[in-house]
C-alpha positions as CSV (number, residue, x, y, z in Angstrom):
1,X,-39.6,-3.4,-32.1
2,X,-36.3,-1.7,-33.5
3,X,-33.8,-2.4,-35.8
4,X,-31.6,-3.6,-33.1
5,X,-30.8,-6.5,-34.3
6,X,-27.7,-7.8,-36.4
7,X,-29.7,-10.4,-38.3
8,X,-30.2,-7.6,-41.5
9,X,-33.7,-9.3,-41.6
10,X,-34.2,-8.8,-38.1
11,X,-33.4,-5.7,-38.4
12,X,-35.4,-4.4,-41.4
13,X,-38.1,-6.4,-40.0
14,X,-38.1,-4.8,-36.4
15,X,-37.5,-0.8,-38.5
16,X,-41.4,-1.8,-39.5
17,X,-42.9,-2.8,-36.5
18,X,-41.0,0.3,-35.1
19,X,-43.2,2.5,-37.8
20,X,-46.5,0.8,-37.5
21,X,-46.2,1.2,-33.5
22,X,-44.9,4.8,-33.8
23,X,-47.9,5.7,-36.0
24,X,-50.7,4.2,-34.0
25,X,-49.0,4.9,-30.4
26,X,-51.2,8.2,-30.2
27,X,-54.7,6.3,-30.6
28,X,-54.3,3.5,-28.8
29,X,-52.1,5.4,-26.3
30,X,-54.9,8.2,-26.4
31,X,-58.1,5.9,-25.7
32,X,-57.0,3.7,-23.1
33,X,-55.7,6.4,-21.2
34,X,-58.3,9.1,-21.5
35,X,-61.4,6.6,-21.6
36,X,-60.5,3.4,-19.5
37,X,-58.0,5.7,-17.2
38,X,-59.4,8.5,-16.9
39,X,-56.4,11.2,-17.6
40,X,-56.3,14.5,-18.8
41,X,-55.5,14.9,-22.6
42,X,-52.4,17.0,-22.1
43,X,-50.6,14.9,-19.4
44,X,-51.5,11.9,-21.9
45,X,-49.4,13.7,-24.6
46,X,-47.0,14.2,-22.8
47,X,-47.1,10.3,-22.2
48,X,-46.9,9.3,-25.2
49,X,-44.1,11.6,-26.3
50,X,-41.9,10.6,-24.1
51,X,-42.4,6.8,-24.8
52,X,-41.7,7.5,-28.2
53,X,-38.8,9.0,-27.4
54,X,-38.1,5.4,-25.4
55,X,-38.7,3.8,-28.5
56,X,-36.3,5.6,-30.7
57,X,-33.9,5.1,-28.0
58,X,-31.1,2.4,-29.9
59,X,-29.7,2.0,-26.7
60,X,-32.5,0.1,-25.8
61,X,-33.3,-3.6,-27.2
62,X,-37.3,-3.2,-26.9
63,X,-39.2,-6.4,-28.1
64,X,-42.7,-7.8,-27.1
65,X,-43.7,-11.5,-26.8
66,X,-46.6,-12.8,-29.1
67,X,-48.3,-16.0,-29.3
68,X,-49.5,-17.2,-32.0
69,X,-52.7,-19.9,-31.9
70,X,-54.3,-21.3,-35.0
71,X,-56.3,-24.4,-36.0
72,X,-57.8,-26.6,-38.7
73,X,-61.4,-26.9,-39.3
74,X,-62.6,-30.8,-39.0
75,X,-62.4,-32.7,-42.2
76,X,-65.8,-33.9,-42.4
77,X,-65.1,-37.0,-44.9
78,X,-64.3,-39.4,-42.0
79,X,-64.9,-42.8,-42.8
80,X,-65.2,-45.4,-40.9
């Protein structure tokens, strides 16, 4: 989620998942806090502000898991 890596790939690759989760932290962080949880606006911004400030953090190797699941569509020309 940074450019932490040493792969140069890996790391221009993780510098753009760093700026597309920096830029929508504040409204995803925002509405599952202050709608789902229940908190107040201003202890939410504070939230948020400091996990950006986790995120910048180079010290820090922060990376998520994702799985990816696709499939085909049946081929209807089966002959038998």
């Amino acid at each position: 989620m940074s450019g932490w890596d040493l792969d140069p790939k890996l790391k221009e690759i993780g510098q753009f998942v760093q700026m597309f989760v920096d830029g929508g932290l504040e409204g995803f962080g925002l509405y599952l806090l202050t709608q789902v949880m229940g908190s107040q606006y201003e202890e939410c911004q504070v939230f948020i502000a400091e996990m950006r400030q986790a995120l910048r953090n180079k010290r820090l190797n922060h990376y998520y898991e994702v799985t990816l699941v696709y499939g085909r569509k049946p081929d209807n020309s089966v002959t038998a």
